[in-house]
C-alpha positions in Angstrom: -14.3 -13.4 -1.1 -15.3 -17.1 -1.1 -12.6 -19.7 -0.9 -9.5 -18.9 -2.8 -8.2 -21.2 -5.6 -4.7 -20.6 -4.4 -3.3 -19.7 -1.0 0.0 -17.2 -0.7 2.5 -17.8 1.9 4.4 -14.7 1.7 3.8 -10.8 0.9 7.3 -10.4 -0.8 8.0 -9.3 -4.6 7.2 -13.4 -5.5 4.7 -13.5 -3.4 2.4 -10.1 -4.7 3.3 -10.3 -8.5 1.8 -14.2 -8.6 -0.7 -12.9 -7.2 -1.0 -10.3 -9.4 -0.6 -12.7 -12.4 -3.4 -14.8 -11.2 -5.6 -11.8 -10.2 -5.3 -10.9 -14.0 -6.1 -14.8 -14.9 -9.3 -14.5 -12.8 -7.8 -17.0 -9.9 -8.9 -16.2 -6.5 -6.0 -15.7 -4.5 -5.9 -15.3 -0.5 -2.1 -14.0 0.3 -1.3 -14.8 3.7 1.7 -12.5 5.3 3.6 -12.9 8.9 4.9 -9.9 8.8 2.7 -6.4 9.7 3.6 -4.5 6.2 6.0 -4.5 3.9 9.6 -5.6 3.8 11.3 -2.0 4.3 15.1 -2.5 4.8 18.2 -3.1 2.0 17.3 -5.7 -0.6 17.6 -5.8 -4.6 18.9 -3.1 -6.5 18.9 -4.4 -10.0 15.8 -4.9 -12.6 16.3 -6.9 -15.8 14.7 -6.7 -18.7 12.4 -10.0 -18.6 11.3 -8.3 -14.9 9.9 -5.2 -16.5 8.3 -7.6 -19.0 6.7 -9.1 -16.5 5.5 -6.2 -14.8 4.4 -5.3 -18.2 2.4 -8.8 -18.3 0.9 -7.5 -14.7 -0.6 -4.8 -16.1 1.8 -2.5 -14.1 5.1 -1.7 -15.9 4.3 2.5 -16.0 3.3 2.5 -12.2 7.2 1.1 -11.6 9.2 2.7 -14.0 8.9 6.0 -12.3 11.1 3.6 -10.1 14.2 2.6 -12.6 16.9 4.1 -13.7 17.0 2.2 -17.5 20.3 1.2 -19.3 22.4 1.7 -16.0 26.1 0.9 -16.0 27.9 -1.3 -14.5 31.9 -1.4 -13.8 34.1 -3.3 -12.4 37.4 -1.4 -10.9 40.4 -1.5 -9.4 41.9 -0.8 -6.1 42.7 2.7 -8.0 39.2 3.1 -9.6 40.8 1.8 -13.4 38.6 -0.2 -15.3 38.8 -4.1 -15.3 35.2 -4.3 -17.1 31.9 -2.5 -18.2 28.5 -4.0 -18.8 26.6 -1.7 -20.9 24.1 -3.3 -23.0 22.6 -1.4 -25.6 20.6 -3.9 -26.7 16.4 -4.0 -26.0 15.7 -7.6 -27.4 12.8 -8.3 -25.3 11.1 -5.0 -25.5 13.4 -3.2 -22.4 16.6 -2.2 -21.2 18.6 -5.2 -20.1 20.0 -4.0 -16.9 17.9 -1.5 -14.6 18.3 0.1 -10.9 15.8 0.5 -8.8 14.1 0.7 -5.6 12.4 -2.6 -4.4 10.8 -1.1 -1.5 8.7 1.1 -4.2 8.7 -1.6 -6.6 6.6 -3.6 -3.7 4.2 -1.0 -3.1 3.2 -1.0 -6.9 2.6 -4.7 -6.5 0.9 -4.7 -3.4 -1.3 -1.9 -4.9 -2.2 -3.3 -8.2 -4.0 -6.5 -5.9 -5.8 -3.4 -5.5 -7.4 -3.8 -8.9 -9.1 -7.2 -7.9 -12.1 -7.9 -6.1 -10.9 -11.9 -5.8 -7.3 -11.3 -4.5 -6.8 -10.8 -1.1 -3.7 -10.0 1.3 -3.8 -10.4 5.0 -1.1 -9.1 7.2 0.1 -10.5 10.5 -1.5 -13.9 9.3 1.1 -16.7 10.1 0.6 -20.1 7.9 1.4 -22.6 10.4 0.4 -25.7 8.8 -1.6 -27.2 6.2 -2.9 -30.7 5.5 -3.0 -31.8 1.3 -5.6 -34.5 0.5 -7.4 -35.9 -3.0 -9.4 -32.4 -3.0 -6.6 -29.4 -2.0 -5.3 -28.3 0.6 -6.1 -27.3 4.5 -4.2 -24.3 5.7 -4.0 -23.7 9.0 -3.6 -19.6 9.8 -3.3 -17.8 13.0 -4.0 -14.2 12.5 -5.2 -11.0 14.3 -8.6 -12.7 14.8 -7.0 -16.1 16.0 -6.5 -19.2 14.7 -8.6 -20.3 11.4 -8.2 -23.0 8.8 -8.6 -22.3 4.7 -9.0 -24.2 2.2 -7.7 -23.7 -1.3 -7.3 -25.9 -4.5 -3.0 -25.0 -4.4 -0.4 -23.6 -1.8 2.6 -21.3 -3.0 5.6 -21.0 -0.5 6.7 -17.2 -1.4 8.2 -16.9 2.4 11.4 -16.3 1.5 14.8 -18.4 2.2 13.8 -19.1 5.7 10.6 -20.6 4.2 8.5 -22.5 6.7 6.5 -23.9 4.0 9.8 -25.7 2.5 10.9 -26.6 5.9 7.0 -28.3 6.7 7.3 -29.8 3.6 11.1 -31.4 4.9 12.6 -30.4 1.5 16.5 -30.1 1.6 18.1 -26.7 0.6 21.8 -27.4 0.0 24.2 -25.0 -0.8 27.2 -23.0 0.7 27.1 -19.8 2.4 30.0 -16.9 1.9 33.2 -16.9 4.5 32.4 -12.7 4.8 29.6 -11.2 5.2 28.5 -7.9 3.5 27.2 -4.7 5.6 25.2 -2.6 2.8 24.2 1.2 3.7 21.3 3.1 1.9 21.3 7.1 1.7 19.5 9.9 1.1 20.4 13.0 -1.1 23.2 11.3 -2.6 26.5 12.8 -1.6 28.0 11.6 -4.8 25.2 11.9 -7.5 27.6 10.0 -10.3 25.1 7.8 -12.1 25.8 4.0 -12.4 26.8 1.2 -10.6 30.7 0.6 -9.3 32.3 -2.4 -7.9 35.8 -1.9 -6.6 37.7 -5.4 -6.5 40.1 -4.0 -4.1 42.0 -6.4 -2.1 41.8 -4.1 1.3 38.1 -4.3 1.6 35.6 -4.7 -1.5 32.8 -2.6 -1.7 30.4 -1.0 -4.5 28.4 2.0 -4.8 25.7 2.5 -6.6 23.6 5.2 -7.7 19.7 4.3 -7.2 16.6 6.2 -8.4 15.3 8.9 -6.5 18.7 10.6 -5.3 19.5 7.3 -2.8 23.0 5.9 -3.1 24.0 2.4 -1.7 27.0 1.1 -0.8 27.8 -2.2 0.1 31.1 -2.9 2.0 32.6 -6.4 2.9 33.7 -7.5 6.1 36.7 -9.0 7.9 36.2 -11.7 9.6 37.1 -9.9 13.2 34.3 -7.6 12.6 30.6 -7.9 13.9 27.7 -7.3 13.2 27.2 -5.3 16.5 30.1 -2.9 15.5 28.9 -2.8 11.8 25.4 -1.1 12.5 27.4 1.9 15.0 27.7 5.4 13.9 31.6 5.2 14.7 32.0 2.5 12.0 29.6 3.5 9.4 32.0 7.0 9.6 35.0 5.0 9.1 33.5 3.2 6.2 32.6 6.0 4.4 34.9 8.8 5.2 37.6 7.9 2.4 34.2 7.9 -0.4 32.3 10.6 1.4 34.5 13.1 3.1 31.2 15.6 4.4 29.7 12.0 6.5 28.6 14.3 9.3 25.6 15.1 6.3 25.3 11.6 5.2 21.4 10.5 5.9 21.6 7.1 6.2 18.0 5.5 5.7 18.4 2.2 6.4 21.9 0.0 7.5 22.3 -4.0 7.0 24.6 -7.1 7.8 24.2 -9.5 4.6 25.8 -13.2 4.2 25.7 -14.5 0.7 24.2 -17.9 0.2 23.9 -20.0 -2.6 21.2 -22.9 -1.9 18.1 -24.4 -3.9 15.6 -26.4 -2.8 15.4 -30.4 -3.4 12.2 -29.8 -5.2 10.2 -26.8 -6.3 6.6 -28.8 -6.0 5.4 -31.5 -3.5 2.1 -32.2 -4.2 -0.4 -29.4 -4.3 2.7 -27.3 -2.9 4.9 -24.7 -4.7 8.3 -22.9 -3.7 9.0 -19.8 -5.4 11.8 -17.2 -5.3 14.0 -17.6 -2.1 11.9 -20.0 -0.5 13.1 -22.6 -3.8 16.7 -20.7 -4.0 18.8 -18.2 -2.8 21.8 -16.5 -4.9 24.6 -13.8 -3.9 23.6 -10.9 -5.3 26.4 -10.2 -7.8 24.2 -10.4 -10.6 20.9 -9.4 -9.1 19.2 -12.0 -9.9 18.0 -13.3 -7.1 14.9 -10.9 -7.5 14.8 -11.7 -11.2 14.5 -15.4 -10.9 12.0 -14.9 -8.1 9.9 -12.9 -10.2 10.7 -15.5 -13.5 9.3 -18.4 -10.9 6.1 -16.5 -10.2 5.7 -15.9 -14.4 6.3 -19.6 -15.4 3.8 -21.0 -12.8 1.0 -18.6 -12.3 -0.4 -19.3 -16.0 0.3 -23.1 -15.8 -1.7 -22.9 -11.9 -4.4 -21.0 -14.1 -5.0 -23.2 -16.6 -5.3 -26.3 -15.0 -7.7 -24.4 -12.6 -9.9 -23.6 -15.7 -9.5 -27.5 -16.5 -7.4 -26.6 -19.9 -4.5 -28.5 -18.9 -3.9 -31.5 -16.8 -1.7 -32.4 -13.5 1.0 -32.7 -16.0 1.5 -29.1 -16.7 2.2 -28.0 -13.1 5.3 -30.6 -13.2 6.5 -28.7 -16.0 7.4 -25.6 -13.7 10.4 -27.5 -11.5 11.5 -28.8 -14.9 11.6 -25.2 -17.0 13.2 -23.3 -14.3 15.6 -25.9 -12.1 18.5 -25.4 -14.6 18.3 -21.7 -15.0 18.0 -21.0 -11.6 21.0 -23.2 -11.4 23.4 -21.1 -14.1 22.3 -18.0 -12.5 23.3 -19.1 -9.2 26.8 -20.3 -10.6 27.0 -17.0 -12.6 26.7 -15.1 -9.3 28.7 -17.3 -7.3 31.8 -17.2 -9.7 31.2 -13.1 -10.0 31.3 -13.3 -6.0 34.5 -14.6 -5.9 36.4 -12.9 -8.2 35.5 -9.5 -6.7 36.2 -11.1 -3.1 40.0 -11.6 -3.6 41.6 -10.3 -0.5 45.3 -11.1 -1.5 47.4 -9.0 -3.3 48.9 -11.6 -5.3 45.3 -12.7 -6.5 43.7 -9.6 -7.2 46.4 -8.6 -9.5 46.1 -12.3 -11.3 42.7 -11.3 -12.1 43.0 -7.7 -12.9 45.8 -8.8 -15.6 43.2 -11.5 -17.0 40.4 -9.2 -17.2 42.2 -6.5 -19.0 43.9 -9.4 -21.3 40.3 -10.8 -22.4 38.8 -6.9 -22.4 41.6 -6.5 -24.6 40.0 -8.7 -27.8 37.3 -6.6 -29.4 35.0 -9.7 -29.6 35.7 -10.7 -25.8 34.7 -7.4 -24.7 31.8 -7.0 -26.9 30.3 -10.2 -25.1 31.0 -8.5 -22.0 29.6 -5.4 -22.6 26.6 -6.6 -23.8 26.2 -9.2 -21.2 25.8 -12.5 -23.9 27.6 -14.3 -21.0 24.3 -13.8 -19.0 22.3 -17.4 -19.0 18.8 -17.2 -21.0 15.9 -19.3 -20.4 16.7 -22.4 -22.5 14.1 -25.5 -21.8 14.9 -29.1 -22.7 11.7 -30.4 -21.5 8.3 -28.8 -19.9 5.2 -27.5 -21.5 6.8 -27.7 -24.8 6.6 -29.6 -28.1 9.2 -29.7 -31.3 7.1 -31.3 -33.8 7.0 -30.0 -36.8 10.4 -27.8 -35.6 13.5 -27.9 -37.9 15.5 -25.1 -36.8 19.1 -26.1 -34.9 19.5 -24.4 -32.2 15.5 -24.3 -32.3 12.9 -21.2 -30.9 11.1 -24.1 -28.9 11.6 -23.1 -24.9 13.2 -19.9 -25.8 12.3 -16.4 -25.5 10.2 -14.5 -28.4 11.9 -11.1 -28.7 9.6 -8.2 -28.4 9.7 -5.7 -31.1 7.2 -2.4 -31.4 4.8 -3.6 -33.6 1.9 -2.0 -35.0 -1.9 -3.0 -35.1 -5.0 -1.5 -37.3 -5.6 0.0 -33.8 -2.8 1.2 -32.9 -0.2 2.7 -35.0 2.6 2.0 -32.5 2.8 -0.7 -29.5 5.0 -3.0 -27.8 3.5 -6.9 -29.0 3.1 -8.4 -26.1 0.5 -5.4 -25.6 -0.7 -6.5 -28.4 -1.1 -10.4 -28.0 -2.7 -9.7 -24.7 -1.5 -11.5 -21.6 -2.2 -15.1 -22.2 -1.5 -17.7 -25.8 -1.2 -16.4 -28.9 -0.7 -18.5 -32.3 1.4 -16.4 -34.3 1.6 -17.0 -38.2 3.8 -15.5 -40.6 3.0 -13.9 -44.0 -0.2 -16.4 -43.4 -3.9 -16.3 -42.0 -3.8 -19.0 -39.3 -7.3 -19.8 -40.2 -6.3 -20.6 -43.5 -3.7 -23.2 -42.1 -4.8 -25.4 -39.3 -7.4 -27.9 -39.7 -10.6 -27.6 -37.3 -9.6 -30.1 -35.0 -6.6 -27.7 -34.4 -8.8 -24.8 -34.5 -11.0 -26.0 -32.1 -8.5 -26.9 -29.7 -7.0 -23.6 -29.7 -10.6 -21.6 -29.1 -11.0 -23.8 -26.5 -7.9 -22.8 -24.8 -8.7 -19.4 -25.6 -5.3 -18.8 -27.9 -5.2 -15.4 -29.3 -4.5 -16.2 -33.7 -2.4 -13.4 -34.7 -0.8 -12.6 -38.7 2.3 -11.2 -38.6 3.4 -9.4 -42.1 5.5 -6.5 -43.2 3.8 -2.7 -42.1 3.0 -1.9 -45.6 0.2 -4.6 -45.6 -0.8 -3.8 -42.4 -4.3 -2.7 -44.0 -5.0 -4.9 -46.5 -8.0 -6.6 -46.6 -7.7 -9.9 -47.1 -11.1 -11.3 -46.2 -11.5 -14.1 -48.8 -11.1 -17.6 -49.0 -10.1 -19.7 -45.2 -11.2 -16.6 -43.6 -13.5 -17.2 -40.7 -16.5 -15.5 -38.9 -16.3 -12.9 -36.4 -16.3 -15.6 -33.9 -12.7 -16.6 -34.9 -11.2 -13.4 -35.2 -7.5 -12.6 -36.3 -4.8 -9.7 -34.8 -3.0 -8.4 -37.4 0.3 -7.1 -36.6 2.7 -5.2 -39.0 6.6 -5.3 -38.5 7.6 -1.6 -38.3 11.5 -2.2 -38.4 11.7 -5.8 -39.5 12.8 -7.1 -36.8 10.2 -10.0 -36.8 11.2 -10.5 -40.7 14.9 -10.8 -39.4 14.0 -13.1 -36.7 11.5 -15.6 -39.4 14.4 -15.0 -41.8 16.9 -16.6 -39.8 14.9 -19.9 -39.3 12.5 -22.1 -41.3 9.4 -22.2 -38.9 7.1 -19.7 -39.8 4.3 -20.4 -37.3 4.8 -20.4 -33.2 2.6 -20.7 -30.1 4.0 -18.1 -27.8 3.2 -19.2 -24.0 1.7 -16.4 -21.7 5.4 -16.5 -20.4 6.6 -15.6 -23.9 8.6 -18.6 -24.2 8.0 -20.5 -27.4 5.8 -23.4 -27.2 6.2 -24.6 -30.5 7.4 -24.0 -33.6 6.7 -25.4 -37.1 6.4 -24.5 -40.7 3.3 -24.1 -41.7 1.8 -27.1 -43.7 3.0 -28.6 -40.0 1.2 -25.8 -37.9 -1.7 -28.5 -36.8 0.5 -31.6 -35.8 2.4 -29.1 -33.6 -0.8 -27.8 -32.0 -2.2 -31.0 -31.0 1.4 -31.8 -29.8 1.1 -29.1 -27.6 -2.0 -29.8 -26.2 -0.7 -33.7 -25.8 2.5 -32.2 -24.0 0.4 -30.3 -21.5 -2.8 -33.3 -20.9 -5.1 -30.7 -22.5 -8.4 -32.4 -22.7 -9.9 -33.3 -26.6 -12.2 -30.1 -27.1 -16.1 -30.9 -27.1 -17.4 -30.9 -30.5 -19.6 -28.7 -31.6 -23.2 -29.9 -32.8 -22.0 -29.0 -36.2 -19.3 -31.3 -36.6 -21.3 -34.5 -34.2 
């Protein structure tokens, strides 16, 4: 491989599916890994649904699903296994189940093998990155590998090295937080002895613990410790035994694969970018893992920046755009990390007095069908919602608006396919998407031109029944400007356009909304978006000079 457009620190779930994500954006990538192989030892458990999207927009979502167990419950109990609360979303907004177990060891593997897929993506092992200069041009990475010391050069550096991140600590980049009083000693084993599906947390005030059920017959628990108890004595036979014996009565059969002291932290980085230098995952923040989504934000970093490091590499966008990426994920990182850390402490209660305080209160609030139902279907979870960043709300009237929001994704059909999930369908980078209109028919051609420049994918979106209808004809365009047309099976993008008075959007790569306008507005917005992201003016063509 020649010199890569983008250097990896880090071989971690980040670390692979960016470079996945550029692999599929035609970036050369050179991954650069300290460590011999793969992480192999306790780590994340749960999968959300924008994750699987995402490994969906890696071109890898049926290699990992083997992986997941989908739609898996979670429930909070008592010292005497009563309910206090279950999260059991039934919902599939975005095209998957919202809350999903699985193995990240396996997960990893898929990731590290889809690189496989790319000539121009590369991962070395034992390769530590031990310092890199930035000028005008990129920057200098010094490596020192099986073959010695060597220095590469590459147009971008990504910190994926986790939350001990020598990248963020050679940058000198703060990463304030707190970390938990107790630390957590999690146990993995094979041939579950329990084989009950879900995942349980038991707020008892003895000693906290939770047990889940994780594919493949492997069932973890994780138990807290007291604050007499080390780490030493946590990873002995004699205590594992007494852990488990009141769960697992037969623990002379237990086969424990792997064993683990955890502390909790909750920290983010001063920055996510300095310079020509990104942090992603736990190298920008680190979460307890109440929630799980310390893997999920890690793998929503990787998403947001790898098409934004793409495009300015293909000299769509300008300097600009890669600024957007502290600014669209900062806050969410943020509520997630507060999310966790309040979960955290109410299953951590170690007094009597305090666990039945909040028992009472969660069976109070559980009590009101409304307060439940936003339990259950976890609304209380924070979605991506951007104030600023590659975004633009001309021509947008709605209140709260799409802009820098999610786009649901429904199964849609095509004249191709009679049944397919849409961002199949869009393909993995922009699409303009037009309701009950032909987008041709609607923009004016320096919007046009602009948007087959930045190679954005025009797409009609219209009830099923017209899926075939030929509507070539007046504002229709050559076969160089073709259009997708996509019929709503269930109208549920009819319920979605319904509910708002925008009828056109540009869906990022990321599938948040870019903008959103009605469509006598749909040009203004377009050039707003390419203003918001220092697109250059497209080069007219020698029939319009």
């Amino acid at each position: 491989m020649n010199a890569p457009d983008v250097i990896v620190v880090g071989a971690g779930p980040t670390g692979l599916m960016i470079a996945n994500l550029l692999g599929l954006h035609g970036v050369r990538v050179a991954v650069f890994e300290a460590g011999p192989e793969l992480i192999d030892y306790p780590r994340g458990v749960g999968m959300d649904d924008e994750t699987l999207r995402t490994f969906q927009a890696a071109g890898l979502v049926d290699e990992v699903l083997p992986h997941t167990i989908p739609h898996q419950l979670l429930v909070f109990v008592d010292a005497a296994q009563r309910d206090l609360a279950r999260l059991a979303p039934p919902a599939s907004e975005f095209g998957w189940p919202r809350r999903n177990g699985f193995v990240q060891p396996l997960a990893d593997r898929v990731l590290l093998d889809g690189i496989g897929r790319f000539d121009h993506v590369e991962v070395h092992w034992s390769s530590q990155v031990t310092s890199f200069t930035e000028d005008e041009g990129g920057v200098a990475v010094t490596v020192t590998g099986p073959d010695g010391e060597r220095t590469v050069r590459a147009s971008y550096v990504v910190g994926a090295d986790g939350g001990r991140s020598t990248t963020r600590k050679a940058l000198g980049l703060g990463f304030a937080g707190a970390s938990a009083t107790a630390d957590w000693f999690v146990i993995d084993i094979r041939n579950d002895p329990l084989g009950r599906p879900g995942a349980y947390v038991c707020a008892d005030p003895r000693r906290p613990y939770v047990s889940i059920s994780i594919p493949h017959g492997i069932r973890r628990f994780e138990f807290m410790l007291k604050p007499h108890e080390t780490e030493a004595e946590a990873m002995t036979d004699a205590f594992v035994t007494r852990l488990l014996e009141p769960l697992v009565p037969a623990t002379a059969k237990v086969e424990i694969i792997r064993r683990r002291v955890y502390t909790h932290h909750s920290r983010m980085a001063e920055r996510f970018r300095s310079g020509r230098v990104f942090l992603i995952g736990d190298a920008a923040h680190v979460m307890p893992v109440w929630q799980g989504q310390g893997y999920n934000s890690g793998i929503r970093d990787a998403l947001n920046l790898s098409w934004k490091l793409a495009m300015v590499l293909r000299g769509a966008a300008g300097d600009r755009l890669l600024d957007s990426y502290e600014a669209e994920r900062y806050d969410h990182v943020r509520a997630m990390m507060q999310l966790s850390m309040w979960v955290g402490r109410a299953v951590s209660v170690t007094s009597r007095a305090g666990a039945a305080v909040r028992n009472g209160f969660l069976r109070a609030v559980s009590a009101v069908p409304s307060v439940k139902s936003y339990i259950v279907q976890m609304r209380f979870k924070p979605m991506p919602a951007m104030k600023d960043g590659a975004l633009t709300r001309t021509g947008s009237a709605a209140e709260p608006g799409p802009v820098g929001r999610l786009f649901p994704q429904p199964t849609v059909a095509t004249r191709e396919a009679p049944s397919t999930r849409l961002d199949d369908a869009l393909g993995p980078w922009f699409a303009l998407v037009a309701w009950n209109n032909d987008p041709r028919a609607i923009l004016d051609d320096d919007a046009r031109a602009w948007l087959a420049a930045a190679g954005v994918r025009l797409v009609t979106a219209r009830p099923a029944v017209q899926l075939h209808w030929d509507d070539t004809g007046p504002g229709a365009a050559g076969p160089d400007e073709p259009v997708l047309v996509v019929g709503d099976l269930d109208g549920s993008l009819k319920r979605w356009f319904d509910a708002r008075p925008e009828s056109v959007l540009l869906v990022r790569p990321d599938r948040i909304v870019g903008g959103a306008s009605p469509a006598h507005a749909a040009s203004a917005m377009v050039r707003a978006f390419a203003d918001a992201i220092g697109a250059p003016a497209p080069t007219p063509s020698l029939d319009t000079i």
